[in-house]
Biopython code that builds the backbone (N, CA, C, O; Angstrom):
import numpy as np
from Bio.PDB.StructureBuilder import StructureBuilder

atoms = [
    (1, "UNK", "N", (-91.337, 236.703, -116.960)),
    (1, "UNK", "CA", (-92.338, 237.742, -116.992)),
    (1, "UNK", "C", (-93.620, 237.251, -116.338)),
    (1, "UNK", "O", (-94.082, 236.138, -116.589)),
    (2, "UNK", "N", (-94.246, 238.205, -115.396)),
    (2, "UNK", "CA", (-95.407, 237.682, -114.742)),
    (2, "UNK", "C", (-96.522, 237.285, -115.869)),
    (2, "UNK", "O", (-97.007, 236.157, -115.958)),
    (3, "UNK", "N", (-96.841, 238.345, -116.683)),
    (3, "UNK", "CA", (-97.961, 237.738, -117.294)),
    (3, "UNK", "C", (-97.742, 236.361, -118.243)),
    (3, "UNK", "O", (-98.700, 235.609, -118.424)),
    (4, "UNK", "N", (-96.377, 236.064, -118.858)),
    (4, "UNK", "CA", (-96.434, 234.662, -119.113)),
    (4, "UNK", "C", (-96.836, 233.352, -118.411)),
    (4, "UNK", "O", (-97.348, 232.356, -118.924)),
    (5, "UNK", "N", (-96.451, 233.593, -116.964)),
    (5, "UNK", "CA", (-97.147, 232.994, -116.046)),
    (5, "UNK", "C", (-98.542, 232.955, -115.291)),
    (5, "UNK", "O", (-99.047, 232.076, -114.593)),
    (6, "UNK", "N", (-98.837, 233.786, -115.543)),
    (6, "UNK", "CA", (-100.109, 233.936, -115.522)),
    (6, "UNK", "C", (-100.950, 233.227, -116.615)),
    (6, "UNK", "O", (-101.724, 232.286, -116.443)),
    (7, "UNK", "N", (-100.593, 233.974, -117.975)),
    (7, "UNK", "CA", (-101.408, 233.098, -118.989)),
    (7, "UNK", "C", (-101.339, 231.812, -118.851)),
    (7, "UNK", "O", (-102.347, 231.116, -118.971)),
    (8, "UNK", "N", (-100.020, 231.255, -118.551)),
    (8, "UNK", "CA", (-100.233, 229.916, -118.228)),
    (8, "UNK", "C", (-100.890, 228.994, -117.151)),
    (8, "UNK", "O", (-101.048, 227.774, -117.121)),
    (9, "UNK", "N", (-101.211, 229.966, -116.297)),
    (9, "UNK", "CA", (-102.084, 229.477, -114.946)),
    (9, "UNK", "C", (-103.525, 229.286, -115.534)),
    (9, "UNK", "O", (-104.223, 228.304, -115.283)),
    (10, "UNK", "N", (-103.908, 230.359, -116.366)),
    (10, "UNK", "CA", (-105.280, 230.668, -116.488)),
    (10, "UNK", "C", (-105.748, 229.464, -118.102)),
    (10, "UNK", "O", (-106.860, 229.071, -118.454)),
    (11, "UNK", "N", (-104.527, 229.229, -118.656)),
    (11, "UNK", "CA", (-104.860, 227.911, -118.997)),
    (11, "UNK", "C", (-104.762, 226.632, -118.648)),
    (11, "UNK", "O", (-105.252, 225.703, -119.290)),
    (12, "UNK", "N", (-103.962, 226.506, -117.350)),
    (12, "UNK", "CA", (-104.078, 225.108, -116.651)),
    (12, "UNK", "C", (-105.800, 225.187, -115.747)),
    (12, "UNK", "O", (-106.534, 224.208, -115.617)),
    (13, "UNK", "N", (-106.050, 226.323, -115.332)),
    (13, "UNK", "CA", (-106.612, 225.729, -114.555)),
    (13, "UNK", "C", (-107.789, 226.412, -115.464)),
    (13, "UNK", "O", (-108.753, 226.463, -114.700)),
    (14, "UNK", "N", (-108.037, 226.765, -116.278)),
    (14, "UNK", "CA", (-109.573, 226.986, -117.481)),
    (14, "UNK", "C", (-109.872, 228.335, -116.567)),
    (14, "UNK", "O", (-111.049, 228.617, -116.342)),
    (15, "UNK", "N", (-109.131, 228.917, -116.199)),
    (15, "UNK", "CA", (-110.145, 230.031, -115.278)),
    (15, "UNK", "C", (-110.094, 230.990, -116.571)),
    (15, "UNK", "O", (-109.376, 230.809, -117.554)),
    (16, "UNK", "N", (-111.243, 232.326, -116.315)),
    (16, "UNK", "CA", (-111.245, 233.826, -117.533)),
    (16, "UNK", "C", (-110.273, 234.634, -117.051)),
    (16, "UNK", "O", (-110.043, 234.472, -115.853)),
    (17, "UNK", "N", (-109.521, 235.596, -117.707)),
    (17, "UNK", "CA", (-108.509, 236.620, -117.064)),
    (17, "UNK", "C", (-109.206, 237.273, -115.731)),
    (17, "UNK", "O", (-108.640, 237.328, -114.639)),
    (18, "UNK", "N", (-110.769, 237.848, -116.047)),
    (18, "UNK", "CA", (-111.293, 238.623, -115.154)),
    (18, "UNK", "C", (-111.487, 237.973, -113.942)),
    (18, "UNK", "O", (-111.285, 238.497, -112.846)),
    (19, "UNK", "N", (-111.980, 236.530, -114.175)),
    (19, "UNK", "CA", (-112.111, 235.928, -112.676)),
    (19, "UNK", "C", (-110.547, 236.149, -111.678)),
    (19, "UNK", "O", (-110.459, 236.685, -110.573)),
    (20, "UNK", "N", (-109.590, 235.621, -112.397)),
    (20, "UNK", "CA", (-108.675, 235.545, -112.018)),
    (20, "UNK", "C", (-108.157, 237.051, -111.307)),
    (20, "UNK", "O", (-107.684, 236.963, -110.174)),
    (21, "UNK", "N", (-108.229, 238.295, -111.885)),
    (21, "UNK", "CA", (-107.865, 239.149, -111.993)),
    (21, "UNK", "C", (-108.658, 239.934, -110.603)),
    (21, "UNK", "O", (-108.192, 240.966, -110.120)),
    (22, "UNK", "N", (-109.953, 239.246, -110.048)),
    (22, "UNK", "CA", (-111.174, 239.687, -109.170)),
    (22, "UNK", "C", (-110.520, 238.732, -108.158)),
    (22, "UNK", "O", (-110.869, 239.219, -107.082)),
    (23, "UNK", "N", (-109.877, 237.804, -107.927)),
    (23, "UNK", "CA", (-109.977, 236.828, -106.879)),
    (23, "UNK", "C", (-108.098, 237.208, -106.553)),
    (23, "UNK", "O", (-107.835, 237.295, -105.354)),
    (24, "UNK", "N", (-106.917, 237.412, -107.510)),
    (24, "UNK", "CA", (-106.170, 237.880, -106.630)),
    (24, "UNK", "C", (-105.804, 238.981, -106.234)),
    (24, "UNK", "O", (-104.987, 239.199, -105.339)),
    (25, "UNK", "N", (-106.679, 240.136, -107.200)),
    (25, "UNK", "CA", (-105.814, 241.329, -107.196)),
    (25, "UNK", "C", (-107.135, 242.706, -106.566)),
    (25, "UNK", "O", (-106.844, 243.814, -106.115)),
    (26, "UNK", "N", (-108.521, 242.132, -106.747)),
    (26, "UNK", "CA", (-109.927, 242.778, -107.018)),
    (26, "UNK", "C", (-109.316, 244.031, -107.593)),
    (26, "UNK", "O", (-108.962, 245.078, -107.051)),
    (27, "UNK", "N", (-109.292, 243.580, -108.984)),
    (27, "UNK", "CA", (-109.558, 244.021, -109.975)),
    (27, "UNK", "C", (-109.563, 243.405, -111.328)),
    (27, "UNK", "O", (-108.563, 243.068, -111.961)),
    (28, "UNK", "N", (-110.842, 243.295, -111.709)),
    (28, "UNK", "CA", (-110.983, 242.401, -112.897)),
    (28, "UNK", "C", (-110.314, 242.654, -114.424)),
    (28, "UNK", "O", (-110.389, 241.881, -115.379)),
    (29, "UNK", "N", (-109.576, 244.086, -114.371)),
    (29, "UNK", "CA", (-109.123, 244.849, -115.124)),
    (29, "UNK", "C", (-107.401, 244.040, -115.146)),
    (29, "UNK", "O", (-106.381, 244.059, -115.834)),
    (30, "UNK", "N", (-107.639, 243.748, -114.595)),
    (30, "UNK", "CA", (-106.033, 243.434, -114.023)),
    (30, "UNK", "C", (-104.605, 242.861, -115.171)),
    (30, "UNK", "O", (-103.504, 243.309, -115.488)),
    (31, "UNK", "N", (-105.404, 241.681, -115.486)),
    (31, "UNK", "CA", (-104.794, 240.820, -116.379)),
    (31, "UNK", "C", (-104.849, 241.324, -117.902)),
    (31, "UNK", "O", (-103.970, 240.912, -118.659)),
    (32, "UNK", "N", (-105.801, 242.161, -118.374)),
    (32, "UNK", "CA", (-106.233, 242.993, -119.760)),
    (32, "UNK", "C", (-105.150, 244.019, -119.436)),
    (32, "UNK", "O", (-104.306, 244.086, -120.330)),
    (33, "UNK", "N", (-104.998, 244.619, -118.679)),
    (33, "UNK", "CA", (-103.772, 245.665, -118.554)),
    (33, "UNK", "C", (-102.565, 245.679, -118.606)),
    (33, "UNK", "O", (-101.770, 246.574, -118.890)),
    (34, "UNK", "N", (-102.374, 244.065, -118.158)),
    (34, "UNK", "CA", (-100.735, 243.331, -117.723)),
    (34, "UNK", "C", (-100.676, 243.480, -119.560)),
    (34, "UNK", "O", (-99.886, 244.168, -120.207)),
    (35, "UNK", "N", (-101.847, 242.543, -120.116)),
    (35, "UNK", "CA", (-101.521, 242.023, -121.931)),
    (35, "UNK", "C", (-100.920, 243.716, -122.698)),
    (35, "UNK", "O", (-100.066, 243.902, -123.565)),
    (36, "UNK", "N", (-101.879, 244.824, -121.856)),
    (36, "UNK", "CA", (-101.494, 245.823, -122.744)),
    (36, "UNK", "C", (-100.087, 246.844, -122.141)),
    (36, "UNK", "O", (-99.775, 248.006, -122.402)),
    (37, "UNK", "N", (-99.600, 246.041, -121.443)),
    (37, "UNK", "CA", (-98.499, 246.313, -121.288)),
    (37, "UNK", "C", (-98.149, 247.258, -119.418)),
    (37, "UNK", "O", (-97.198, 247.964, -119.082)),
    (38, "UNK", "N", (-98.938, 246.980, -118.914)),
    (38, "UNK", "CA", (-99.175, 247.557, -116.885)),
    (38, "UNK", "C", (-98.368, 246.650, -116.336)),
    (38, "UNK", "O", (-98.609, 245.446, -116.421)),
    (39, "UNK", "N", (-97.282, 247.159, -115.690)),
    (39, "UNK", "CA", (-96.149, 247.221, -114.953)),
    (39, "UNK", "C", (-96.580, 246.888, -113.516)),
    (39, "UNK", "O", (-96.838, 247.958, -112.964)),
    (40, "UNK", "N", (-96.817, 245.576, -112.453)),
    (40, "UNK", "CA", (-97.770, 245.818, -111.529)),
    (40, "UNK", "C", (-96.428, 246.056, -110.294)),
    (40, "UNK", "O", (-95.342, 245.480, -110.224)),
    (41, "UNK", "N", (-96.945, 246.995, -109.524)),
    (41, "UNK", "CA", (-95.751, 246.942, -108.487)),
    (41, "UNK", "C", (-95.236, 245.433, -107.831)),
    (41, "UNK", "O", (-95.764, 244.326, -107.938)),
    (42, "UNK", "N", (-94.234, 245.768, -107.254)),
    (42, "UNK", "CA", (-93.377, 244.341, -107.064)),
    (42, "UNK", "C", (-94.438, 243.618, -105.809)),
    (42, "UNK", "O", (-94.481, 242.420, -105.529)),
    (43, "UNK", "N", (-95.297, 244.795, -105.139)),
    (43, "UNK", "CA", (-96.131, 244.070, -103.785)),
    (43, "UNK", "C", (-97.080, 243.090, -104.393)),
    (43, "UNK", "O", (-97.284, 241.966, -103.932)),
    (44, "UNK", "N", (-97.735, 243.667, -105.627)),
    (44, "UNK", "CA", (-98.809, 243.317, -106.253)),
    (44, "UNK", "C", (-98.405, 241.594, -106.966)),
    (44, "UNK", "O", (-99.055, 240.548, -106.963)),
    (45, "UNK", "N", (-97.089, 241.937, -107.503)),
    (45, "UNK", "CA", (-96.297, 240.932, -108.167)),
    (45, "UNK", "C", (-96.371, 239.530, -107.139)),
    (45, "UNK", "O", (-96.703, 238.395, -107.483)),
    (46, "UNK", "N", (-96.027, 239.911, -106.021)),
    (46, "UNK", "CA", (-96.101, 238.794, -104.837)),
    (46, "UNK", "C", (-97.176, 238.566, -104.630)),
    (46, "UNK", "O", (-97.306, 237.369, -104.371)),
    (47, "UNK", "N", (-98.012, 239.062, -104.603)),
    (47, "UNK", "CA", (-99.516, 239.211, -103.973)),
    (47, "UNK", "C", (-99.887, 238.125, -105.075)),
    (47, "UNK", "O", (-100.384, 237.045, -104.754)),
    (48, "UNK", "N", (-99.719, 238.342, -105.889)),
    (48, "UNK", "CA", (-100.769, 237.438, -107.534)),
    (48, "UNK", "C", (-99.537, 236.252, -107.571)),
    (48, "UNK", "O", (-100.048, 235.140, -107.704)),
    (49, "UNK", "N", (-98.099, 236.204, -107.489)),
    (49, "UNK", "CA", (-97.536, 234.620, -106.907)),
    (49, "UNK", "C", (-98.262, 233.855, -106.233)),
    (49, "UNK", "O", (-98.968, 232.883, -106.503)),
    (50, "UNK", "N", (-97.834, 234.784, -104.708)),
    (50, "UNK", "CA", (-98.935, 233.836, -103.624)),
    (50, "UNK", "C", (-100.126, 233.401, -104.247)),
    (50, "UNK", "O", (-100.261, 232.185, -104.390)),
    (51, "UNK", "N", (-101.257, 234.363, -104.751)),
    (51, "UNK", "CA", (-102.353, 233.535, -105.046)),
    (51, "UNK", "C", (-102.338, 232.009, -106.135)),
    (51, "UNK", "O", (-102.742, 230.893, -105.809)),
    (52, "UNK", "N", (-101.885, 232.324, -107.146)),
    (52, "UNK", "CA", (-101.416, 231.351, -108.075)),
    (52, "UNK", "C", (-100.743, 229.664, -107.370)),
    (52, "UNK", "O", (-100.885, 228.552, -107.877)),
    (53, "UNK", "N", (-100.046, 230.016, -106.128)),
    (53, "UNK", "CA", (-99.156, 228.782, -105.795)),
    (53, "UNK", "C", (-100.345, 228.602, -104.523)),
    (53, "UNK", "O", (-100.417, 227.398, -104.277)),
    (54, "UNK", "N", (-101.256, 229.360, -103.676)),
    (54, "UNK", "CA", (-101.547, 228.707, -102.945)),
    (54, "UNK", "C", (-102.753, 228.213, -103.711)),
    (54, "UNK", "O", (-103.106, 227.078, -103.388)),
    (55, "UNK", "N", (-103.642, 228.953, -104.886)),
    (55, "UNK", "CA", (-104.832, 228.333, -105.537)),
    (55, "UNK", "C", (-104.368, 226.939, -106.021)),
    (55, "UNK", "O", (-105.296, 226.136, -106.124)),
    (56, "UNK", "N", (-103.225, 226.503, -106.320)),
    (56, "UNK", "CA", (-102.602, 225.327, -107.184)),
    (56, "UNK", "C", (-102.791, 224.166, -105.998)),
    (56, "UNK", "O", (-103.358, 223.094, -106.210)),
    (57, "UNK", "N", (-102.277, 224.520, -104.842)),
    (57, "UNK", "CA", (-102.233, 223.566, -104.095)),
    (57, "UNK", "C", (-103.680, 223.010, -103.479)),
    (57, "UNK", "O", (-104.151, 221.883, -103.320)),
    (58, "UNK", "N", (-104.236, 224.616, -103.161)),
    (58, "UNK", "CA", (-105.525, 223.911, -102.954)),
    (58, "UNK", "C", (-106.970, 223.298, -103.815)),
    (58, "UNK", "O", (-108.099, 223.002, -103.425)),
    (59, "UNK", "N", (-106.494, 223.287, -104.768)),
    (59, "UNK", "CA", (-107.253, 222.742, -105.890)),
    (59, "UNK", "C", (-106.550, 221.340, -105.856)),
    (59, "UNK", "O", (-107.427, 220.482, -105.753)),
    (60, "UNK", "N", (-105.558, 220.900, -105.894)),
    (60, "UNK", "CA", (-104.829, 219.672, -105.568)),
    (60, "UNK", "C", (-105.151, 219.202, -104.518)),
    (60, "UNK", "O", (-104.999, 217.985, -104.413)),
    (61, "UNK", "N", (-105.682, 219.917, -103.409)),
    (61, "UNK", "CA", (-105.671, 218.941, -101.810)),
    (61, "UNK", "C", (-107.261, 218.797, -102.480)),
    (61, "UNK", "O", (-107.588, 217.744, -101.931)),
    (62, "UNK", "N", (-108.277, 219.133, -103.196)),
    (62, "UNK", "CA", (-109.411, 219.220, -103.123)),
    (62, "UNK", "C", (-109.993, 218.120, -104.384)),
    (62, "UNK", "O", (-111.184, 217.861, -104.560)),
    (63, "UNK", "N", (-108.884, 217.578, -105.164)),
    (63, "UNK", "CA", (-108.781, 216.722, -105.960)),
    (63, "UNK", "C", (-108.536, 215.259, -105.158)),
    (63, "UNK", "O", (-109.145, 214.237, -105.473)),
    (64, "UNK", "N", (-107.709, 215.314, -104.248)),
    (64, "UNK", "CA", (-107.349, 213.982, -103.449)),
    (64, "UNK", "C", (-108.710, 213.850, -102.143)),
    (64, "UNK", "O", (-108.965, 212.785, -101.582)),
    (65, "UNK", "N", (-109.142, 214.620, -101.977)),
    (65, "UNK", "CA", (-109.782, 215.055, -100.447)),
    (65, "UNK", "C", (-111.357, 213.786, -100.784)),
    (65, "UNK", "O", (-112.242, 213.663, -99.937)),
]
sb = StructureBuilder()
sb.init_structure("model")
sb.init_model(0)
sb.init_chain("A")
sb.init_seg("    ")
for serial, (resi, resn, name, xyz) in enumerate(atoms, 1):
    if name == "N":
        sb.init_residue(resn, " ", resi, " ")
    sb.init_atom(name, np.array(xyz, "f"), 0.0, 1.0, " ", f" {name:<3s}", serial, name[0])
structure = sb.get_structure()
């Protein structure tokens, strides 16, 4: 389920739902909607992957850098 993964992003990396929710999706509503149960289309679904795996990496190149 996406939002399990999500919650778990947003506690590895200390971010708030809303930041998170403004930076992959602009909409800060985003992640409060997933908890109450919002179905995000499958584009959206990829869209908030991608962000999650490329924010991971580049927080990692920016840790070694």
């Amino acid at each position: 389920m996406l939002i399990r993964t999500i919650e778990k992003f947003l506690r590895e990396q200390n971010m708030a739902a809303t930041k998170f929710g403004r930076l992959a999706t602009r909409d800060p509503r985003f992640v409060l909607d997933l908890r109450m149960g919002r179905t995000p289309r499958p584009e959206t679904q990829s869209r908030v992957e991608h962000f999650m795996n490329t924010y991971t990496q580049e927080t990692k190149g920016m840790v070694h850098a």
